[in-house]
C-alpha atoms as one frame of an Amber mdcrd trajectory, in Angstrom:
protein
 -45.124  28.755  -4.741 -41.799  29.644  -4.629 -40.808  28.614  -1.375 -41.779
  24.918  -2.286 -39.795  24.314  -5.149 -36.453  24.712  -3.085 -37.486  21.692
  -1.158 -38.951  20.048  -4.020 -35.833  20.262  -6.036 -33.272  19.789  -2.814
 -35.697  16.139  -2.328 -35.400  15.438  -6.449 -31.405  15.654  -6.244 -31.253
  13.166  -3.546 -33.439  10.849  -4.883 -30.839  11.297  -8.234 -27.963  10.624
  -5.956 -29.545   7.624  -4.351 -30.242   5.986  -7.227 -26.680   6.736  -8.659
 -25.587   5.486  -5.963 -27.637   2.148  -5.927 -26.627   1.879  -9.770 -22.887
   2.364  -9.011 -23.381  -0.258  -6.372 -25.023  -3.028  -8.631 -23.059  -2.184
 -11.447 -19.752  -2.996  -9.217 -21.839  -6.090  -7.832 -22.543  -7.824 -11.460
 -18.838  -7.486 -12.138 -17.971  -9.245  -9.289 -20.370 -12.525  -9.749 -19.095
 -12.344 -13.201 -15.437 -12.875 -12.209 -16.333 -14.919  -9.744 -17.912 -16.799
 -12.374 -15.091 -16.659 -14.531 -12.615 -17.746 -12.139 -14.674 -20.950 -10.891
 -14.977 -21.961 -14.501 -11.457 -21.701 -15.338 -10.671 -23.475 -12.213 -13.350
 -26.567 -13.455 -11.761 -26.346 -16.718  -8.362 -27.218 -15.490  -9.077 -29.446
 -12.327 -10.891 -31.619 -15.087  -7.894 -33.969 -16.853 -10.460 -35.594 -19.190
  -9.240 -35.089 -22.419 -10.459 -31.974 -23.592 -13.027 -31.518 -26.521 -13.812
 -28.145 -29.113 -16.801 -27.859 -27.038 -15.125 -27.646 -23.896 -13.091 -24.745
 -25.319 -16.406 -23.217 -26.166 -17.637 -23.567 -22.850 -14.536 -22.138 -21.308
 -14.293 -19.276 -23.980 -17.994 -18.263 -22.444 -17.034 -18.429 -18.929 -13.482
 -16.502 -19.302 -15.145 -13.830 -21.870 -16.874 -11.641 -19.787 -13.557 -11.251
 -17.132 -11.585 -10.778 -19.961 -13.959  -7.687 -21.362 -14.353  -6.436 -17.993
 -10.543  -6.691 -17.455  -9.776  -5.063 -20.992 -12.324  -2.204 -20.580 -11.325
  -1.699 -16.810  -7.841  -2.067 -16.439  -6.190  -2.137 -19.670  -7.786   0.444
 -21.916  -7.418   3.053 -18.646  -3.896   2.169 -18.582  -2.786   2.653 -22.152
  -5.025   6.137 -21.827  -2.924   6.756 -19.110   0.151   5.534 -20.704  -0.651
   8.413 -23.773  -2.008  11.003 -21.380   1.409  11.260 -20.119   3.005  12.152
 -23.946   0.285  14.317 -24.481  -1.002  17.792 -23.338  -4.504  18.788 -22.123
  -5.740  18.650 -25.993  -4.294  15.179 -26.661  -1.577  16.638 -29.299   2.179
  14.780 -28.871   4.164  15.966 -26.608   7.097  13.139 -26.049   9.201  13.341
 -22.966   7.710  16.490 -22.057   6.011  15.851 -19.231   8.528  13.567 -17.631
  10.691  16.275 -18.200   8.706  18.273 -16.130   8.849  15.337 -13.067  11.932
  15.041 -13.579  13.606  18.611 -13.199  10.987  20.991 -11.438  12.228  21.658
  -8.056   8.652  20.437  -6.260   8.911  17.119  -8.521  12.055  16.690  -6.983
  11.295  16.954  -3.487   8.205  14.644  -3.823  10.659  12.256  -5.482  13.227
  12.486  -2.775  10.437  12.027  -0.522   9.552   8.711  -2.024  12.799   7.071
  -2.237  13.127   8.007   1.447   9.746   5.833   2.568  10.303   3.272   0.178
  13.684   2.443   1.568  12.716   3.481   5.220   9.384   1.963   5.418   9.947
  -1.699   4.130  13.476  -2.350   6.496  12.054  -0.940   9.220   8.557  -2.734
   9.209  10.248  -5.666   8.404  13.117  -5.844  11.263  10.621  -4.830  13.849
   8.285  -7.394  13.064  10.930 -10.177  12.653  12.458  -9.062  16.096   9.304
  -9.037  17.677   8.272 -12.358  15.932  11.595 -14.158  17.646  11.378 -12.966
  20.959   7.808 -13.729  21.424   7.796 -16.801  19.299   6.058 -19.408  22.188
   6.569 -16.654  24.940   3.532 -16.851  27.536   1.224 -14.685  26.156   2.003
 -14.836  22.641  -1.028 -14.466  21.192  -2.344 -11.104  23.122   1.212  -9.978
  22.641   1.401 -10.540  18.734  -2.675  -9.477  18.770  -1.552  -5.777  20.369
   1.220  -5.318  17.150  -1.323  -6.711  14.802  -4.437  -4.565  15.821  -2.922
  -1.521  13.810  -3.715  -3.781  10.384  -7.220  -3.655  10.953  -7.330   0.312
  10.969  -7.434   1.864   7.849  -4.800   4.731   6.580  -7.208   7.414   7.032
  -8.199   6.564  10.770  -4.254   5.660  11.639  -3.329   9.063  10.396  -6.083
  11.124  12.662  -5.241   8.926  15.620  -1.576  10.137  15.088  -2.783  13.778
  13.698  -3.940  13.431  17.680  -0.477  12.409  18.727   1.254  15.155  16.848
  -0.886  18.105  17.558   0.961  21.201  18.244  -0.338  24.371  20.322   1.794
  27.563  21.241   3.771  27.403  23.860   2.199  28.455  27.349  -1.084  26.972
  25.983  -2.355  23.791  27.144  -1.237  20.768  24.959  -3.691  18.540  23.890
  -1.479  16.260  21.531   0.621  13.480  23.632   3.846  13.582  21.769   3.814
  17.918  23.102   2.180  17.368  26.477   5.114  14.480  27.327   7.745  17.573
  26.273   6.325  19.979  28.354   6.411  17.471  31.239  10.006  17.004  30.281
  10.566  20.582  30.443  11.101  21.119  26.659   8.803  23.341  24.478   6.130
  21.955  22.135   7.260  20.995  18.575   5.295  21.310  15.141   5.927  17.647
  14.151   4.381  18.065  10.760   5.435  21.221   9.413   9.514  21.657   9.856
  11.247  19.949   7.119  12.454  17.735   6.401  11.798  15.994   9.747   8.129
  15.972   9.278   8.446  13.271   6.381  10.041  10.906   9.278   7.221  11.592
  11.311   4.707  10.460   8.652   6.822   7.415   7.544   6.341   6.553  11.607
   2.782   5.938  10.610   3.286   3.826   8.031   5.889   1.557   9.893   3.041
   1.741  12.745   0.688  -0.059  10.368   3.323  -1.985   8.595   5.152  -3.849
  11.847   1.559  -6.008  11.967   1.885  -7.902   8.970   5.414  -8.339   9.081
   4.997  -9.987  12.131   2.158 -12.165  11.611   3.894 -13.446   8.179   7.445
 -14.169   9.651   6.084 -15.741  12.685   4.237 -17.981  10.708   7.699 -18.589
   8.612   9.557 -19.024  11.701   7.454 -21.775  13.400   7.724 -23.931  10.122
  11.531 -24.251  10.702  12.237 -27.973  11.498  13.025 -28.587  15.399  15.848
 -30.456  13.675  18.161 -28.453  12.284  18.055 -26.170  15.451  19.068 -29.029
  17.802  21.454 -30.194  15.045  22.725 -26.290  15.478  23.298 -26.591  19.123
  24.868 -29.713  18.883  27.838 -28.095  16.650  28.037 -25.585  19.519  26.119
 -22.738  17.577  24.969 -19.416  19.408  21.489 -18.284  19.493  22.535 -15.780
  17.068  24.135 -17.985  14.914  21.340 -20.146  14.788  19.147 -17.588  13.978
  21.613 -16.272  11.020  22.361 -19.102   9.847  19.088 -21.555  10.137  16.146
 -19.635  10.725  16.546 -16.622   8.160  17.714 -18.670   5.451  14.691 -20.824
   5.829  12.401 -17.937   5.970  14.167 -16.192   3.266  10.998 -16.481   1.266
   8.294 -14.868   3.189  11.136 -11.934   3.935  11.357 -11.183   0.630   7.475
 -11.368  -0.181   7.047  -9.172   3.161   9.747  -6.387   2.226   7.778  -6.115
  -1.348   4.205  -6.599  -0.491   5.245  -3.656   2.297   7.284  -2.113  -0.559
   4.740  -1.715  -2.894   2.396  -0.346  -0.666   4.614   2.125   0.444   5.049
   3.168  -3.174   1.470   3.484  -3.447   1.050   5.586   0.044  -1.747   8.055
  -0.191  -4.131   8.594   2.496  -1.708   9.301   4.926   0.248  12.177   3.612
  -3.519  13.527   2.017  -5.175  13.078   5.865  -2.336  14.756   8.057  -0.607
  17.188   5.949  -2.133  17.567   2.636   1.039  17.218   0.999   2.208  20.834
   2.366   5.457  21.636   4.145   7.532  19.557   1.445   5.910  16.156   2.218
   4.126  15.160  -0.900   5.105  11.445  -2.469   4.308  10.342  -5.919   0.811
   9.170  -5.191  -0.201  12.195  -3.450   1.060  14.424  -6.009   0.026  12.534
  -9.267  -4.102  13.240  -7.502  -3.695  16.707  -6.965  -1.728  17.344 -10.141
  -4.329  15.632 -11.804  -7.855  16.351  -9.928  -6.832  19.639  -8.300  -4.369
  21.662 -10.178  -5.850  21.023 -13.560  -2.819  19.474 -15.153  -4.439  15.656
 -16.149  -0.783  14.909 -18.161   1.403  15.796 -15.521  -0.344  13.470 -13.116
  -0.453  10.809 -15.657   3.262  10.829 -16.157   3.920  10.518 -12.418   1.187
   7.199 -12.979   3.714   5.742 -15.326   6.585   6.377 -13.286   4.908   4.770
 -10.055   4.238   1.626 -12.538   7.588   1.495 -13.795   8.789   1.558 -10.059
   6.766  -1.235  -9.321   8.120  -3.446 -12.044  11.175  -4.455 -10.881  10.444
  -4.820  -7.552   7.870  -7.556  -8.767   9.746  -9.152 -10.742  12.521  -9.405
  -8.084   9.784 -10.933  -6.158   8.718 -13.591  -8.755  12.851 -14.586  -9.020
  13.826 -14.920  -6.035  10.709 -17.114  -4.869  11.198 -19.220  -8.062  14.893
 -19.851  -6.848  14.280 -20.506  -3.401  11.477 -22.828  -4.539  14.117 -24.403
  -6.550  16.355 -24.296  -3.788  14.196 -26.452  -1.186
């Protein structure tokens, strides 16, 4: 009798988790067709210029409702728990400061702040420069498009698989042992001795940010090529005729005309770099001095048992994020104004 009940109870737990599962699933589902519905509604509302009526109000009121719940109960309330999560401690009495404190002055904060600041500045310039360069040279080269397809390819693989192909790349074995990472086995054949990419520091942060810049290149690329192919034929030719360079038509004609999508690329990469996760959880864990602000604020939060502290890093990613959208939303509404 015994001996069936294991099974029996192993089978009933599965059939719980399936239909969790198959809740969670329409749950996220029925929020979607309702802000889809939303949306499309809003979008009727203002496409029609008929004067508008208190009914139509009504009728728009219904459509935008249900977003606006969903959006209030799933974005907005989390955030302003967050928001006092982070001036709190575990039993939700007042704390102030003192848990930025704390992210602010503990050695370990420090580093993963340091650590930060160094992808968010290396990250965005590099992606960006790459794919610009790369966007020039093979702008109507033959081949272009398997050329600009190889660069590209690296967007359609998510963090998570980019960091175990390159996990691959950087593994390390003991010297006189076969290598089976490529970055080692190409030393040895150099005559060098293998290297542990990922756990000397502060070198090993460099060789994560290579990932990211790996991924990154793609869309810079794709975006500024697009950017660079709307340039007018004109003002080139009108370039040449003043007896401009190649470089000083591309200073001085193409980037300014692009200026736009370089400044949506460096924050859309910017941003993303600021919210970099996967990578540093999938190759190193956060160990050996490598942890950023994302990656910390989840295992402060979900592993360590300290909810507040990993709150308080949540505010300070948002607050780093602010500026760098609003610089985005100025400088487009100038150059707008501009053209």
């Amino acid at each position: 009798m015994s001996t069936m009940a294991v099974p029996a109870l192993s089978l009933a737990g599965r059939n719980d988790n399936f239909w969790a599962d198959a809740g969670s699933k329409l749950g996220g589902a029925v929020v979607a067709v309702v802000i889809f519905l939303a949306v499309v509604g809003l979008l009727m509302f203002l496409a029609d210029r008929a004067p508008k009526k208190g009914r139509d109000f009504i009728q728009l009121g219904l459509f935008v409702a249900p977003a606006l719940l969903l959006l209030a109960t799933g974005l907005i309330w989390p955030a302003v728990q967050t928001l006092w999560q982070s001036v709190s401690d575990r039993d939700g009495t007042w704390v102030g400061l003192d848990n930025f404190e704390v992210v602010f002055t503990d050695p370990t904060m420090l580093t993963v702040l340091r650590n930060t600041v160094i992808w968010v500045i290396l990250v965005p310039i590099a992606s960006t420069a790459i794919g610009l360069a790369y966007a020039v040279f093979i702008d109507r080269s033959k081949g272009e498009k398997v050329l600009k397809s190889l660069v590209f390819m690296p967007m359609a693989i998510s963090f998570v698989g980019a960091s175990i192909i390159w996990g691959f790349m950087y593994t390390y074995r003991a010297e006189g042992f076969d290598q089976i990472g490529f970055l080692n086995q190409v030393l040895v054949w150099l005559g060098g001795t293998p290297h542990q990419f990922l756990n000397v520091p502060p070198w090993n942060t460099f060789f994560l940010i290579i990932v990211m810049i790996w991924i990154q290149t793609g869309f810079a690329m794709v975006v500024l090529s697009a950017a660079i192919k709307g340039v007018p034929a004109e003002l080139h030719e009108a370039a040449s005729l003043d007896g401009a360079s190649g470089w000083q038509r591309f200073w001085s004609v193409t980037v300014p005309w692009i200026r736009g999508s370089l400044v949506v690329v460096l924050t859309t990469i910017t941003i993303a770099t600021l919210k970099v996760f996967d990578i540093v959880r999938t190759m190193t864990g956060g160990q050996f001095e490598t942890s950023v602000v994302a990656n910390e604020m989840y295992s402060r939060a979900f592993r360590l048992g300290q909810p507040a502290i990993g709150a308080a890093l949540a505010v300070v990613l948002f607050v780093m994020v602010i500026p760098i959208i609003v610089y985005n939303v100025r400088t487009l509404r100038q150059h707008k104004e501009v053209r």
